[in-house]
C-alpha positions as CSV (number, residue, x, y, z in Angstrom):
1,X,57.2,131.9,105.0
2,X,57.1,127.8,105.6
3,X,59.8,126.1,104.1
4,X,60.2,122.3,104.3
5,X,62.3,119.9,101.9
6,X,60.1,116.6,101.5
7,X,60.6,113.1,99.4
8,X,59.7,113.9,96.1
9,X,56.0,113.0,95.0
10,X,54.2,113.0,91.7
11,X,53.0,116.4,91.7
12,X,56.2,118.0,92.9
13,X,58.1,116.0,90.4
14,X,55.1,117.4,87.8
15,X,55.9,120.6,88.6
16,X,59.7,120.6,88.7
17,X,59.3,119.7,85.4
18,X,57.3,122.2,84.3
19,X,60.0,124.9,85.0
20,X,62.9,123.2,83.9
21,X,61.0,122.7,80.6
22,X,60.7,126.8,80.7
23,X,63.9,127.1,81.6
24,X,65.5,125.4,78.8
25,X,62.9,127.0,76.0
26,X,64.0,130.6,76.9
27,X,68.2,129.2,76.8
28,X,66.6,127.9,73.2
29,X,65.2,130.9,72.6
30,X,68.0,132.9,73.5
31,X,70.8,131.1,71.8
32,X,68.8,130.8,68.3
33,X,68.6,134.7,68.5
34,X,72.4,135.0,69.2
35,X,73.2,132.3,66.1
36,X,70.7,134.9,64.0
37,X,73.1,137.9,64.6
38,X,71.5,139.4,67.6
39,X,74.5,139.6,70.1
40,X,72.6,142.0,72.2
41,X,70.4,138.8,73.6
42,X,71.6,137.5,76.7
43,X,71.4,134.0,76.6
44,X,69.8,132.2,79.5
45,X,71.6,129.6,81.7
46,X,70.5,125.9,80.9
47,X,69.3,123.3,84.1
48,X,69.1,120.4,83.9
49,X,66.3,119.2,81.8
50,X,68.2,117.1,79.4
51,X,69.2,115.0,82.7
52,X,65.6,114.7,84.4
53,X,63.7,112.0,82.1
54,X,66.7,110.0,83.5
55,X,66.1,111.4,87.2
56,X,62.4,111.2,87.1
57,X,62.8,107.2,85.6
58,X,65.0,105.8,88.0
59,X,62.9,107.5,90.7
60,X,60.0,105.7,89.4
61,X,61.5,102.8,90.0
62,X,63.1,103.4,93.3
63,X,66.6,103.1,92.2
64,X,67.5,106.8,93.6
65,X,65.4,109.5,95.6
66,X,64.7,112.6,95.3
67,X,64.2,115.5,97.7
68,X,62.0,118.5,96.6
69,X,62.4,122.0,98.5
70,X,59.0,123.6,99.1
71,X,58.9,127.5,99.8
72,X,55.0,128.7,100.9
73,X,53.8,125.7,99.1
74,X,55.4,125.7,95.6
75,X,58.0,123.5,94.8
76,X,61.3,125.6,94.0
77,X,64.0,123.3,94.4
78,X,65.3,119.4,94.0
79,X,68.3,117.4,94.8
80,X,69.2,114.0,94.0
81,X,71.6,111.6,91.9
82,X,74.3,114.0,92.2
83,X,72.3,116.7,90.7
84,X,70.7,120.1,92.3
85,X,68.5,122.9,91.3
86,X,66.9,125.8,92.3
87,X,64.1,127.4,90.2
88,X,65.7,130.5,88.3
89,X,63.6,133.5,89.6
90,X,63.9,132.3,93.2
91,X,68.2,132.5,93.2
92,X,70.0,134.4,95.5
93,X,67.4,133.9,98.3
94,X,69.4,131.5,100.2
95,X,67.5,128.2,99.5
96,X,70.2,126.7,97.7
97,X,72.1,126.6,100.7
98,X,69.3,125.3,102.8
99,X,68.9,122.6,100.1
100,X,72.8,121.8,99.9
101,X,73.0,121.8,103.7
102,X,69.9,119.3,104.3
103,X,71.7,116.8,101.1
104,X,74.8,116.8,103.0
105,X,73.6,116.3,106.5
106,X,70.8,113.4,105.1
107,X,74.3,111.8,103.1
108,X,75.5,111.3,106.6
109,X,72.8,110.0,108.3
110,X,72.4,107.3,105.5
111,X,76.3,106.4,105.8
112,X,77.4,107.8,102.5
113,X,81.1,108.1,102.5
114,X,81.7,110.8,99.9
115,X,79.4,113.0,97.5
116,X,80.0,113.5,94.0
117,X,77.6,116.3,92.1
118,X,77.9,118.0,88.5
119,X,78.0,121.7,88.6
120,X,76.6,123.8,86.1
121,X,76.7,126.2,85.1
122,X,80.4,127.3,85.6
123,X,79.1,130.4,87.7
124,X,78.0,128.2,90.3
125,X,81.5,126.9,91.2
126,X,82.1,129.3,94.4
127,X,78.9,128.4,95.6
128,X,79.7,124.7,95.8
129,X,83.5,125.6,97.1
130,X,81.7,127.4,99.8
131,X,79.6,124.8,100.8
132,X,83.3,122.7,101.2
133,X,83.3,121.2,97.5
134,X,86.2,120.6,96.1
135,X,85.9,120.6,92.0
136,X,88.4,118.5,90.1
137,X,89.5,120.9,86.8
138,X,88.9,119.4,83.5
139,X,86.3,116.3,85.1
140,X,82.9,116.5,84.1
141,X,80.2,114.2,86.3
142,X,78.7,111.8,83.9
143,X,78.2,115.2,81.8
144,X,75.9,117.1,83.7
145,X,78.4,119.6,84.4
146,X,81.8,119.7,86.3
147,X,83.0,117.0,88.8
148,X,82.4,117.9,92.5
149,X,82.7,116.0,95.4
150,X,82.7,115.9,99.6
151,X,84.4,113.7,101.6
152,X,82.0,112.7,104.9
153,X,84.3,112.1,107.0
154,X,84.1,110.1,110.2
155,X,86.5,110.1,112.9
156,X,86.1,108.3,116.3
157,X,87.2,108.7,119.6
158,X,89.8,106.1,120.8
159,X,90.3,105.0,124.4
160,X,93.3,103.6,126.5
161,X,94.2,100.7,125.0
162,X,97.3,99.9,123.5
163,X,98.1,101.6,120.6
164,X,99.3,100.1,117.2
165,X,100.6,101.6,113.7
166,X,98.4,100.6,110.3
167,X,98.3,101.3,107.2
168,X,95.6,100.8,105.0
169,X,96.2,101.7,101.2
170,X,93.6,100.8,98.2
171,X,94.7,100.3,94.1
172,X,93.6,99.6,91.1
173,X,93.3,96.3,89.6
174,X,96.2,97.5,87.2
175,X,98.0,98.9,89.7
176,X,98.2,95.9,91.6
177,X,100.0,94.0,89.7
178,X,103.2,96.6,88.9
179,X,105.9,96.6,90.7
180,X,105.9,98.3,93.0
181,X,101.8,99.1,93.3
182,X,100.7,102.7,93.2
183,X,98.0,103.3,95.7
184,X,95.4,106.0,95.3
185,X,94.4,106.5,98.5
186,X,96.5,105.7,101.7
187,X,95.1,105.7,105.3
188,X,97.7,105.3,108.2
189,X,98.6,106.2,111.7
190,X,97.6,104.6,115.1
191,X,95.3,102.6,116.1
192,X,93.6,101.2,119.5
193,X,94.1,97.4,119.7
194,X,90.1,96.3,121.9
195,X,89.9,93.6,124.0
196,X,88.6,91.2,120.9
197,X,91.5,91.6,119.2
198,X,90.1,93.9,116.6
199,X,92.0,97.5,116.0
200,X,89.6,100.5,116.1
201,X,90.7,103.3,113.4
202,X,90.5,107.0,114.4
203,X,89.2,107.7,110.7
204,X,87.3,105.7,108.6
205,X,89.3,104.7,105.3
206,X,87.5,104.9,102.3
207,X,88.1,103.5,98.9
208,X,87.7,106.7,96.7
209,X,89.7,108.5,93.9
210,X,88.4,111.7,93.1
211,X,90.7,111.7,89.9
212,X,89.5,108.9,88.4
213,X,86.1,106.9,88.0
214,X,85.2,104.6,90.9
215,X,87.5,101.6,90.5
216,X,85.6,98.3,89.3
217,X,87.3,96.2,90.9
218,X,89.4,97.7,94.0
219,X,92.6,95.9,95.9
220,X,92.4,96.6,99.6
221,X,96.1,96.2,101.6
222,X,96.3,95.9,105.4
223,X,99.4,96.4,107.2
224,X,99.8,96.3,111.2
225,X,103.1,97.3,112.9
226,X,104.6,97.6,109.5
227,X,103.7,93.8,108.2
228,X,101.3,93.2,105.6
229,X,98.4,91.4,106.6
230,X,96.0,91.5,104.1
231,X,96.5,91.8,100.1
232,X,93.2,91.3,97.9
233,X,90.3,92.6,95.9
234,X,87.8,94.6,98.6
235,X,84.8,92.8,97.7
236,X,86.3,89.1,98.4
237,X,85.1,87.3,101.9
238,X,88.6,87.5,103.4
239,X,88.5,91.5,103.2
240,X,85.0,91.1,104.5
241,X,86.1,89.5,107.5
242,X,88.9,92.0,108.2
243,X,86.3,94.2,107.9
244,X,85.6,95.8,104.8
245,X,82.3,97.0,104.3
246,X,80.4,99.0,101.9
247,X,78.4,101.5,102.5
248,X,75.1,102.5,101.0
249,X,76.5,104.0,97.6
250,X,78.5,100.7,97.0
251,X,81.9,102.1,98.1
252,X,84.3,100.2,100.0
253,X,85.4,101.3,103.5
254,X,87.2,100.2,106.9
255,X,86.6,101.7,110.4
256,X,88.1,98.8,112.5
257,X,90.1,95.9,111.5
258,X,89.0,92.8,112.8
259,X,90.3,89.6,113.5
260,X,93.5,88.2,111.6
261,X,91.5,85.3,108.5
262,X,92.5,81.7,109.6
């Protein structure tokens, strides 16, 4: 057996397609019959072909990869844009996990901070809780199922330097001006103060909210030994400079503070 997971190409995206159109025919099929009286049918799950024309056009045009899993030379399997499949007669083989375990490991290498999936059907909830998803009850993911998502976290090693305390919280735009502010994600404990001045974290702080959509417009707040340093929107030069970054899926993190803004 040779199993590889490659970028997808034409043909593999060809033939994806041809079983998720099969796939959702026999849930047709099925779920006609059961509306016609025959409750002895078993209705078929549905994929995800009413997402793919999507999928396949913003592949096209390079706005989001794909990755296609090949078992002994077919095509059985994609991931990408926060959706995953695996054809229907090859379940319960084992590929999804070597699928799920490839998207996580290629998320990190490409600096993504957190990943955010639909699940469907409901049935393949423990599957996703296994692979260390945690599902948020009542959330769909820009309907194609229920709202998943992985934190990738990085942590770093810190040396001998002086230590010093921080705090580094992120709000809403509506939050930030109520008094007093309610963050939705806090980041704090101690830091090492390097020879530049700059304070090296021991997590990385990311700007994330698995409650709610991705904030438009994020505030960022800074605090060192218990003063606040820093009060502003994420994306404005001064949090730049204090180093907020984003990484490659446009969210806003920190894994050192630099130097104080003049």
């Amino acid at each position: 057996m040779t199993i590889e997971i490659i970028p997808a190409t034409e043909a593999t995206m060809a033939e994806v397609e041809a079983w998720l159109d099969a796939e959702e025919a026999a849930h047709k099929a099925g779920n006609e019959a059961w509306e016609k009286g025959d409750y002895s049918v078993e209705i078929p799950q549905r994929g995800f072909r009413c997402n793919w024309d999507e999928t396949v056009r913003r592949w096209k045009e390079d706005e989001a990869p794909v990755n296609i899993l090949i078992v002994n030379g077919e095509a059985v399997g994609f991931e990408g844009q926060g959706l995953f499949e695996i054809r229907p007669d090859l379940r319960r083989n084992g590929y999804g996990r070597i699928l799920a375990k490839h998207m996580i490991a290629s998320k990190f290498e490409d600096g993504s901070s957190i990943i955010e999936i639909g699940i469907a059907p409901r049935t393949a909830e423990p599957f996703w809780e296994s692979m260390g998803f945690t599902r948020i009850p009542g959330k769909s993911h820009y309907g194609s199922g229920a709202y998943a998502y992985m934190v990738l976290p990085r942590t770093f090693e810190l040396g001998a330097g002086e230590r010093a305390p921080y705090r580094i919280s992120f709000f809403s735009t509506e939050e930030r001006y109520r008094d007093p502010p309610r963050a939705y994600a806090i980041f704090e404990g101690s830091a090492e103060r390097l020879s530049d001045g700059s304070l090296q974290l021991p997590e990385r702080a990311i700007c994330f909210d698995p409650e709610e959509k991705r904030p438009s417009d994020p505030f960022v707040r800074i605090e060192i030994d218990g003063k606040e340093l820093h009060f502003d929107k994420a994306k404005y030069d001064s949090s730049e400079v204090l180093g907020v970054k984003r990484d490659r899926d446009g969210r806003y993190y920190l894994d050192r503070i630099a130097t104080e803004p003049q």
